[in-house]
C-alpha positions as CSV (number, residue, x, y, z in Angstrom):
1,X,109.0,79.5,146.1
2,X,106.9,81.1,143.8
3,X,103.3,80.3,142.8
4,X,104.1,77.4,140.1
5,X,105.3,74.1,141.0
6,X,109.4,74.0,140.7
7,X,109.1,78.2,140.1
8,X,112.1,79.0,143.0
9,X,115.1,81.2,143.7
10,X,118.1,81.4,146.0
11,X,119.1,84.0,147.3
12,X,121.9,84.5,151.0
13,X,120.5,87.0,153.9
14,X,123.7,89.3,153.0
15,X,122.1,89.6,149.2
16,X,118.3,90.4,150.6
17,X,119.8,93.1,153.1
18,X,121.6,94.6,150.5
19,X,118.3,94.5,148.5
20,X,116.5,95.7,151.2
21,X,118.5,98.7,151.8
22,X,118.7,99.6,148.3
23,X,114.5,99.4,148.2
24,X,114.5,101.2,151.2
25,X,116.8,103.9,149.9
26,X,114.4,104.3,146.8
27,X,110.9,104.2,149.4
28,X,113.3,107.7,151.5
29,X,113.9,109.1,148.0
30,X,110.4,109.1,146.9
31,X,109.0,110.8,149.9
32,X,107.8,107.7,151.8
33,X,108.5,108.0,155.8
34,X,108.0,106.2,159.4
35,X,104.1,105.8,159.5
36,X,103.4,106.5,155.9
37,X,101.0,103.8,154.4
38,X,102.2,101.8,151.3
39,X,100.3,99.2,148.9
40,X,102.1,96.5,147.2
41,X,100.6,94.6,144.1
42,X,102.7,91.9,142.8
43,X,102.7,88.4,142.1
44,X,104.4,86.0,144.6
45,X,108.5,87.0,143.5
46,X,111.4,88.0,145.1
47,X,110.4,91.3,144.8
48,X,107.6,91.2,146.8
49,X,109.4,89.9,150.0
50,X,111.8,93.1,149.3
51,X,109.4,95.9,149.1
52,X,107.4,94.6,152.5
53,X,110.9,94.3,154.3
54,X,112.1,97.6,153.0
55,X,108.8,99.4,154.3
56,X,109.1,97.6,157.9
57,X,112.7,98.6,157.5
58,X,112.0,102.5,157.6
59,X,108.7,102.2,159.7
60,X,105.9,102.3,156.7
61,X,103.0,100.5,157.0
62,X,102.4,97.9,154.3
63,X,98.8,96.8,152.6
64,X,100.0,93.3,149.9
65,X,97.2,93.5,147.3
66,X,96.7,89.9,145.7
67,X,97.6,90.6,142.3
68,X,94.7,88.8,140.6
69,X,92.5,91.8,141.6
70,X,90.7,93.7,139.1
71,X,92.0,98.3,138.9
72,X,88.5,98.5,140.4
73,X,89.4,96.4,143.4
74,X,92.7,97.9,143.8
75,X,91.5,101.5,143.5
76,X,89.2,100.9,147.0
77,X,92.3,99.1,148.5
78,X,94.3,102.2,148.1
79,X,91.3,104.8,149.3
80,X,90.7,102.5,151.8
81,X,94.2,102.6,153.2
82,X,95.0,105.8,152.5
83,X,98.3,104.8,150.7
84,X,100.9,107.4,149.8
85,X,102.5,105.1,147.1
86,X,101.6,101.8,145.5
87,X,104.3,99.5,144.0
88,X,103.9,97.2,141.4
């Protein structure tokens, strides 16, 4: 469920793996690896629960940035973190 009222989406644990994997093949691609830090800002989607599973998937660490922060905020989250890559 998404953050309106009636705002949903279906989807079966064969089509999220698959999803995953595919994310997670992108995260490799891009340089990301097993203990590398990665910030997420995005709204509550489907998309959201992909990117955080394909990170625990190859061993990243994940930071979820409410996406209702301002760049300011966002930039310190990152610093903070150290992130190698932030997805939005």
């Amino acid at each position: 469920e998404g953050n309106e009222p009636g705002d949903s989406m279906k989807i079966t644990y064969r089509e999220l793996l698959h999803k995953v994997c595919q994310f997670a093949n992108i995260l490799r691609s891009q340089g990301v690896k097993k203990g590398d830090r990665v910030s997420i800002y995005l709204p509550m989607i489907l998309e959201l629960v992909i990117a955080m599973l394909a990170c625990a998937r190859i061993g990243a660490l994940h930071s979820v940035v409410f996406a209702g922060f301002s760049a300011d905020s966002l930039c310190e989250r990152i610093l903070d973190c150290g992130c190698s890559l932030l997805i939005t």
